[in-house]
C-alpha positions in Angstrom: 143.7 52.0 121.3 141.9 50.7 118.2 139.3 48.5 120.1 138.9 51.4 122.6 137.8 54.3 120.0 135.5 51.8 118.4 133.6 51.0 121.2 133.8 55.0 122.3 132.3 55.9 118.5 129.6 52.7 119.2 128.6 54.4 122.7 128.5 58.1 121.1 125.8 56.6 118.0 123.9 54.7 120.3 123.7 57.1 123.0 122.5 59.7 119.7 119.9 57.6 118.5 118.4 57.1 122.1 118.4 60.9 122.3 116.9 60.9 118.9 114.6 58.7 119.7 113.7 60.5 122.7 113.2 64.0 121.6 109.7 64.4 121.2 108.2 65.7 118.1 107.5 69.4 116.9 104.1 70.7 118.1 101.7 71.8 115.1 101.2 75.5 115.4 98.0 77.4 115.1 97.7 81.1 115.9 94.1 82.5 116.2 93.5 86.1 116.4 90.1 88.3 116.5 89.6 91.3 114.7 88.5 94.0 117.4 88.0 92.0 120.5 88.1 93.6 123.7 89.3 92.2 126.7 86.1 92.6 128.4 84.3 90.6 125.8 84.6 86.8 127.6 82.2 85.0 129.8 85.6 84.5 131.6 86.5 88.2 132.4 82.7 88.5 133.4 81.0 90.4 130.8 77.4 90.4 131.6 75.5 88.9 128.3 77.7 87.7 126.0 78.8 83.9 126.8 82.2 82.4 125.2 81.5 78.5 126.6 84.4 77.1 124.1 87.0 80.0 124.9 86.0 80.0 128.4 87.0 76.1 128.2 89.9 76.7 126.4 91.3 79.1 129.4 89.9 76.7 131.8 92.3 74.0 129.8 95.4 76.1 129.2 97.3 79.3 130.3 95.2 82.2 130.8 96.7 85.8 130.2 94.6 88.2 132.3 97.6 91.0 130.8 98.0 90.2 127.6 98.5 93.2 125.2 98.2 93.5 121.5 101.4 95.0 119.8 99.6 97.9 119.1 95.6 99.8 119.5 94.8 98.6 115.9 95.1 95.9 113.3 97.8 96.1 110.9 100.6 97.5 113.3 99.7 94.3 115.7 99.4 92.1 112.9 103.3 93.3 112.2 104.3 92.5 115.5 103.0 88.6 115.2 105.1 88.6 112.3 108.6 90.2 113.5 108.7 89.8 117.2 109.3 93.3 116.8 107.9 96.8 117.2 105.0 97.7 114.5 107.3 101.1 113.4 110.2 99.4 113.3 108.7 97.4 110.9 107.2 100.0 108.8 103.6 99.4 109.9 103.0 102.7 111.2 98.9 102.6 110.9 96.5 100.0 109.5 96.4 99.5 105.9 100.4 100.2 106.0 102.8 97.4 104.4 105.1 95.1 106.0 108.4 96.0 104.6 110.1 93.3 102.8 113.3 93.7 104.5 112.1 92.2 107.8 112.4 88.6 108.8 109.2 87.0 109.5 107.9 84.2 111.6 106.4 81.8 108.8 109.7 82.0 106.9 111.5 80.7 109.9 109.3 78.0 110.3 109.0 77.5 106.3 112.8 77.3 106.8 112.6 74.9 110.1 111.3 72.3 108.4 106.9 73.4 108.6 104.3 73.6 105.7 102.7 77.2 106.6 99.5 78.6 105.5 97.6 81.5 106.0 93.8 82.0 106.8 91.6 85.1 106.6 92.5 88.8 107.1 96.0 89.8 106.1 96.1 93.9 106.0 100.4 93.6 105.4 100.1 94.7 102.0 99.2 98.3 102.8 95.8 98.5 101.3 93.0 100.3 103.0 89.7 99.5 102.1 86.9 96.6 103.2 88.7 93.4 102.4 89.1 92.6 98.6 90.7 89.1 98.3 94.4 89.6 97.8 95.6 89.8 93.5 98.4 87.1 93.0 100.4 89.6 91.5 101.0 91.2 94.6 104.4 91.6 95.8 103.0 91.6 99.5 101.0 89.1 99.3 101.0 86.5 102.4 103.2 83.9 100.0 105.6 86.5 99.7 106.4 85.9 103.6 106.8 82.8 103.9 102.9 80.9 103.7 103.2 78.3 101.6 99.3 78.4 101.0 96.5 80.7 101.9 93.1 82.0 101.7 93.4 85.4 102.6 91.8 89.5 102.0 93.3 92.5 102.1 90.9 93.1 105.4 88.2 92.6 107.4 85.3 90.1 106.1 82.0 89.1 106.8 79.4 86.8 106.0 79.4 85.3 102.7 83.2 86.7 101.5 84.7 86.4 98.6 88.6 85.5 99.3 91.6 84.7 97.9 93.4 81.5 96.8 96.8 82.0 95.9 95.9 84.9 93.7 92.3 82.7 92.9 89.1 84.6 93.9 86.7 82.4 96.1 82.9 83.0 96.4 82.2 81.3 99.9 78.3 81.2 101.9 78.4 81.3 105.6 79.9 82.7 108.7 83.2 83.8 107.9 84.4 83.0 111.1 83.0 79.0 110.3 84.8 79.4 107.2 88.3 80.1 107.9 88.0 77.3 110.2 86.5 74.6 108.4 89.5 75.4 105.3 92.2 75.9 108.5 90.9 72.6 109.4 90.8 70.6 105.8 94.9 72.2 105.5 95.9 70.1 108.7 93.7 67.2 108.0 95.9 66.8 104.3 99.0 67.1 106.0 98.7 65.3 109.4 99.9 62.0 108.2 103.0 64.3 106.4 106.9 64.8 107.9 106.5 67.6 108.4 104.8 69.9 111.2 102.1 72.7 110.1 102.0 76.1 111.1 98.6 77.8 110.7 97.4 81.0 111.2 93.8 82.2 111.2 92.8 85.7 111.4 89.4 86.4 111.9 87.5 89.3 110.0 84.8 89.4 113.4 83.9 91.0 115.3 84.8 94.2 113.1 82.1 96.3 111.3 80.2 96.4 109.0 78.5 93.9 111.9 75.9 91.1 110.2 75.3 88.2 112.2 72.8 85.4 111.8 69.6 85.7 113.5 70.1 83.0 116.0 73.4 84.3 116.9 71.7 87.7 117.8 68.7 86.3 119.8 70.7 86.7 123.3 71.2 90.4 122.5 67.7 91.0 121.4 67.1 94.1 123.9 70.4 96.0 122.5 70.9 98.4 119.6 70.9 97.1 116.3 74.7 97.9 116.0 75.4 96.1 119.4 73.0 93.1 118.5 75.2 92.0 115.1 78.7 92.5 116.9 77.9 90.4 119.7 76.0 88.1 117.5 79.2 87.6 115.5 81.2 86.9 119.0 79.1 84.1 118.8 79.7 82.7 115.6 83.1 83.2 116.6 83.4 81.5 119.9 81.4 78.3 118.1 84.3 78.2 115.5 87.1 77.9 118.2 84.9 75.2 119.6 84.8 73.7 116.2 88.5 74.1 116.1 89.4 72.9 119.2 87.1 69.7 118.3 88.8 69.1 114.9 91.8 69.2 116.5 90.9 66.7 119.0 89.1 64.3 115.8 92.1 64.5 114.3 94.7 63.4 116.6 96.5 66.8 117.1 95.3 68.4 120.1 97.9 66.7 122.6 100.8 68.3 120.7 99.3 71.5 119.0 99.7 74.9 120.5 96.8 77.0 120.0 97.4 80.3 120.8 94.1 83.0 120.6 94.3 86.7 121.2 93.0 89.9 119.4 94.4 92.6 117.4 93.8 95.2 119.5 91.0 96.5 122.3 87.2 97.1 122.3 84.8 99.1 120.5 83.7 102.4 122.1 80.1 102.3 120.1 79.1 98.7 121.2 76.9 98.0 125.0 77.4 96.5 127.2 81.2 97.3 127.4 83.9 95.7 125.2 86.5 96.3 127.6 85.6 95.9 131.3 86.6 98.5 133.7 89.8 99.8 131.6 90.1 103.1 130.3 89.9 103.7 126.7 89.4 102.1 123.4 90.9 100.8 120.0 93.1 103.2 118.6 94.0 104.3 122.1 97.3 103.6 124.1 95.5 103.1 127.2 94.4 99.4 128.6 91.2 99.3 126.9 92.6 99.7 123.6 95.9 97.2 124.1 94.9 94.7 126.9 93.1 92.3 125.0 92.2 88.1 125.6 95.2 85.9 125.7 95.1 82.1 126.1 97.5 79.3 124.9 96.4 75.5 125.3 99.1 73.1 124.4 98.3 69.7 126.6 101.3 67.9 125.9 103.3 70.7 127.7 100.9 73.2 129.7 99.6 70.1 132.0 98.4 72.2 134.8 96.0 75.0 133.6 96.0 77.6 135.6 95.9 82.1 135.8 98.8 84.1 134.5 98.9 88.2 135.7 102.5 88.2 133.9 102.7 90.6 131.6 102.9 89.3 127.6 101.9 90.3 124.5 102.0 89.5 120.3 105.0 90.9 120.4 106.8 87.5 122.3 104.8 85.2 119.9 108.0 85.1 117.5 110.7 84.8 120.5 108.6 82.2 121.7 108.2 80.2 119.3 111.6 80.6 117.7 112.4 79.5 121.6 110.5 76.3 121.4 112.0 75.0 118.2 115.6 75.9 118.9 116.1 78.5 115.8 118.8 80.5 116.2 119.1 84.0 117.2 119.5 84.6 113.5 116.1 84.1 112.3 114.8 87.3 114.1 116.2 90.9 113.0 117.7 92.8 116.0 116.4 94.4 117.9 113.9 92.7 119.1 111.3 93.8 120.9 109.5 90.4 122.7 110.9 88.0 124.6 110.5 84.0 125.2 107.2 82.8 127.2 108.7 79.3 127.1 109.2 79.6 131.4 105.5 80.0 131.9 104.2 77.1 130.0 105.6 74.8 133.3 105.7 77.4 136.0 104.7 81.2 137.0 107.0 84.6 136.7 106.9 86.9 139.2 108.5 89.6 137.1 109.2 90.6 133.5 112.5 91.4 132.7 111.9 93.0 129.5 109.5 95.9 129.5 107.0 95.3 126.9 107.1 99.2 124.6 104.2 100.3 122.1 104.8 102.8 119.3 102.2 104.1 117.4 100.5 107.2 115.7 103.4 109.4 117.2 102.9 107.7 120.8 104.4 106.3 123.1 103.7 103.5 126.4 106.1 101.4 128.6 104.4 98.4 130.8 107.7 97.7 133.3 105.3 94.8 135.3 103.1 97.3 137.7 104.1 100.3 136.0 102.8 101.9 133.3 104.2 105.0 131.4 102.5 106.9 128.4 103.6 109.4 126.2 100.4 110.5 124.8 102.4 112.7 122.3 106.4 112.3 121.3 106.7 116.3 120.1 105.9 117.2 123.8 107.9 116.1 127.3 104.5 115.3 128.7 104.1 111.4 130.6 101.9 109.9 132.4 102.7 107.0 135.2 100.2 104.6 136.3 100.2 101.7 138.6 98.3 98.9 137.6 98.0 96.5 140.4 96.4 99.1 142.4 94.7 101.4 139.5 93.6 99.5 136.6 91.4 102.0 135.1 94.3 104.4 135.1 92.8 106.9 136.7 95.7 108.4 139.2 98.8 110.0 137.2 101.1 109.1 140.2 104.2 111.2 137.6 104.7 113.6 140.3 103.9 110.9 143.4 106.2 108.6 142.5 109.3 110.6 140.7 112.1 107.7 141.3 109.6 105.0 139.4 108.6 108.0 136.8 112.5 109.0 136.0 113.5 105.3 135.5 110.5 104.5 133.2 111.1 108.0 131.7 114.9 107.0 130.7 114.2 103.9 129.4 111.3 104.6 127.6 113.3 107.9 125.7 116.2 105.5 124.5 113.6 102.6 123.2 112.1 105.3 121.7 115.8 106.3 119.6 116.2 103.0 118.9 112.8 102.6 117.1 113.5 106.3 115.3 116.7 104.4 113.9 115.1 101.5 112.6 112.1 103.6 111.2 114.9 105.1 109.1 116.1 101.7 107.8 119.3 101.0 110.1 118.5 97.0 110.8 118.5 96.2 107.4 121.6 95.2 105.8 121.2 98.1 103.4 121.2 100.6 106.5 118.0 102.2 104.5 114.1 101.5 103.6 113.7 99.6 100.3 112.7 102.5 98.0 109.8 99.7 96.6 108.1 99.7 99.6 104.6 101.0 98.5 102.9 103.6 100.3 99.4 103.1 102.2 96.5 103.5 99.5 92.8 102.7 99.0 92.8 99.6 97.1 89.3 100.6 95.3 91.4 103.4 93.7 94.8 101.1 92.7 95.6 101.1 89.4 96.4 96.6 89.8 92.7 96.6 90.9 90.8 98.7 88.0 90.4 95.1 86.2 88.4 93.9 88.6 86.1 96.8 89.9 83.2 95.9 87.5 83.2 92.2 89.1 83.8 93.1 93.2 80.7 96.2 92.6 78.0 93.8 92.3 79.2 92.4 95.6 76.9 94.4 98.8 80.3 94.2 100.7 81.5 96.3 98.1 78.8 98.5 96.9 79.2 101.4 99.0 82.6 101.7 98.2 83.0 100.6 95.0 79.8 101.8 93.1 80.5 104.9 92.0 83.9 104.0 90.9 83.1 100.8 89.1 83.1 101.7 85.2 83.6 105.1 85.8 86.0 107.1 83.2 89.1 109.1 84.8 89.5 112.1 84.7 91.7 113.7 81.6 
């Protein structure tokens, strides 16, 4: 029996360390997101003077979402969703400038705690600050650290040209395109850890195309015949599109490309101000529920694995970027807090869906939407029994209410979307958490030019033109008795 369990223990080690051996290695992970992007605003989805050659050859080299939804019609509650895998108002993120509550468990501490060096690049807006980005104090207790990023260079909020950021609490004076900028320091962070153990997990949040728009002069010289407004925000597209370019190149220069996934989306639909249209033929805008302000540009390129580019029409969103990931590595269930809202796009890296098992739901401002694959439901307001249905194979623009057509489709999506929408009450009143109730530390939403943490620093950040308007007639100026 002796010689016969030895060679039984020999064949179990050796048959380990060819698996070992065999498993290939964790990707590098890079998330790119735009700051109001429409979906209409690709030289791939047609639009008819702004041209995107290095995102257009990044869809041409990877997987292609032509339904790819932000969490939510506007920044912060979509940035939440990145970060949870769950619904924005589950999370706390009711609006823009709300904060991420604590409580939650977030995607860069469950790669932090897989085994990845994290680091964060550009606009945050999780720390529940309104206001142009300021670059984030290091004594903030929602500071992107604080979730998990082992470094980053981050503002509270959107940024342009020439921005003054933050180091780990250090402000930064940089000169340039900010889009160029989060880049070229994204791409200095991989080049130091390449040669490392461990993987990296990067994300890079662009403060463009949002106002106040300033793009260079050659950037703008395609636009030439448009307003001034439209000339800068297409003009920063641009600037944008070169950076993913640059990106995509750094990647390639330094040996990462094969087995990085690079995943690029926005935070949330067009801009109704801006011509030629931000968002195609879809109805409505940021801070709408409709497809122009949630349908957005969605491309993942990951060579190693997605071999054979080609066009999804499957329904995905921020909200599986989480599941997805956690689904790649392996974590356990446990890293994500139920219930969770996403769901795994692992199956489409290697092959098509037909069908979405899991609806993807939106919550926000008191509003209310449920995509179940064709069908589309919306609840423009919760206080009122009022939906509409909408079919979008056949009706994009949502422009036929088929509620009263179609009543067996409308009373299923009805039902499902009314319990979702319990569940999310229950977790806006603090039942996930452990505590069964809302941290009472969370801090509300407040205009960061008016916080008493950043009265130190008013005098410095007014002579700033990013600044002035807001900060001006504040800076130096006595309170009130």
């Amino acid at each position: 029996m002796r010689p016969l369990l030895l060679a039984s223990l020999l064949l179990f080690q050796a048959a380990s360390c060819l698996h070992a051996a065999a498993a290939p290695p964790r990707p590098h992970i890079v998330l790119v997101m735009a700051d109001d992007m429409g979906w209409g605003e690709t030289g791939y989805n047609g639009h008819p003077l702004l041209k995107t050659p290095h995102l257009d050859a990044m869809a041409a080299a990877g997987l292609r979402f032509d339904r790819f939804y932000a969490g939510a019609p506007n920044c912060s509650p979509t940035r939440a969703t990145v970060m949870t895998g769950r619904n924005n108002d589950r999370a706390g993120v009711e609006n823009h400038g709300f904060a991420l509550r604590r409580q939650e468990k977030t995607l860069p501490r469950a790669l932090r705690d897989a085994g990845y060096t994290t680091a964060h690049f550009g606009k945050w807006h999780l720390n529940g600050f309104r206001g142009p980005g300021a670059p984030i104090l290091a004594t903030d207790d929602h500071n992107p650290g604080e979730f998990g990023f082992d470094e980053w260079l981050s503002a509270t909020n959107f940024f342009d040209r020439n921005p003054l950021l933050s180091r780990r609490g250090k402000f930064e004076a940089f000169t340039g395109d900010s889009s160029e900028i989060i880049v070229a320091e994204a791409l200095k962070f991989l080049a130091r850890h390449r040669t490392g153990s461990k993987p990296t997990f990067s994300v890079i949040w662009y403060g463009s195309p949002h106002s106040p728009f300033d793009a260079d002069e050659p950037d703008r010289a395609a636009f030439a015949s448009l307003a001034n407004l439209s000339q800068h925000h297409y003009g920063e597209l641009v600037a944008l599109d070169r950076s993913v370019g640059t990106l995509r190149r750094g990647l390639r220069d330094l040996g990462l490309a094969d087995n990085t996934l690079l995943w690029f989306c926005s935070d949330n639909g067009g801009l109704p101000e801006i011509s030629p249209s931000t968002v195609g033929n879809l109805r409505g805008f940021k801070n709408t529920i409709y497809e122009g302000g949630l349908r957005v540009p969605g491309i993942i390129e990951w060579p190693a694995v997605i071999t054979q580019p080609r066009i999804t029409r499957y329904p995905a969103g921020t909200i599986d970027i989480f599941p997805t990931l956690a689904d790649i590595l392996g974590l356990p269930a446990s890293v994500m807090l139920a219930p969770v809202d996403g769901s795994s796009l692992r199956p489409l890296f290697t092959a098509d869906l037909a069908t979405r098992t899991k609806p993807l739901a939106f919550h926000h401002q008191r509003r209310a939407a449920w995509i179940d694959n064709r069908y589309k439901l919306i609840q423009p307001t919760l206080a009122e029994e009022k939906f509409e249905l909408y079919d979008l194979d056949a009706d994009p623009a949502e422009s036929h209410d088929l509620a009263a057509a179609q009543p067996e489709v409308f009373a299923r999506l009805r039902t499902a979307l009314l319990a979702w929408n319990a569940s999310v009450a229950a977790s806006v009143a603090g039942q996930d958490y452990p505590e069964r109730r809302v941290s009472p530390t969370e801090p509300p939403s407040r205009d960061w030019t008016t916080a008493p943490e950043y009265q130190p620093h008013l005098a410095q950040l007014a002579t700033r033109p990013e600044y002035q308007s807001a900060l001006a007639p504040k800076a130096g100026k006595k309170k009130k008795p």
